[in-house]
C-alpha positions, 0 to 999 in steps of 0.5 A: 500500500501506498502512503496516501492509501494507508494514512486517511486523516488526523483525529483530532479531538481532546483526548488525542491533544492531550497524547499530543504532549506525550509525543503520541499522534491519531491517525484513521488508517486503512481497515488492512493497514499494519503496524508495520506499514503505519509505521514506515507511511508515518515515517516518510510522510513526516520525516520522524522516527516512529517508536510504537504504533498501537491499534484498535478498531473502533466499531461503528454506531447504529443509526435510525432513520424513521423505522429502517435502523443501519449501521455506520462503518468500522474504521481502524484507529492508529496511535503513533508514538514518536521518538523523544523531540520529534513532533509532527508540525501539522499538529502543532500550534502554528 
């Protein structure tokens, strides 16, 4: 897989701010991505050295629509932690 495939967006939310001081970073990923291939597309599209990715997928709601109930879908969720003063600037205060 490539970088753009493996890699969808940052979450961004209070919780994954505050991991940001830890040097840890969210990222929604490919329901197939690895570790490994987390670890080297994070690698080479933010010049950092990775230390440990976690991941966990995280189920989908069940939403209603009048009487018809569907399900959103499951994503996989990756959390990245970088080598010590590494930092990834696209999540930093500017």
């Amino acid at each position: 897989m490539r970088i753009g495939q493996v890699l969808k967006r940052p979450v961004v939310t209070e919780k994954s701010t505050i991991l940001q001081e830890k040097g840890k970073y969210v990222f929604q990923v490919q329901n197939a991505a690895t570790k490994p291939q987390i670890a080297s597309a994070v690698e080479k599209a933010f010049n950092v050295s990775v230390v440990d990715v976690n991941v966990l997928t995280v189920r989908g709601k069940t939403k209603r629509f009048g009487i018809r109930r569907t399900r959103t879908p499951d994503w996989k969720k990756a959390i990245v932690t970088l080598k010590q003063g590494d930092q990834i600037q696209l999540f930093e205060r500017a």
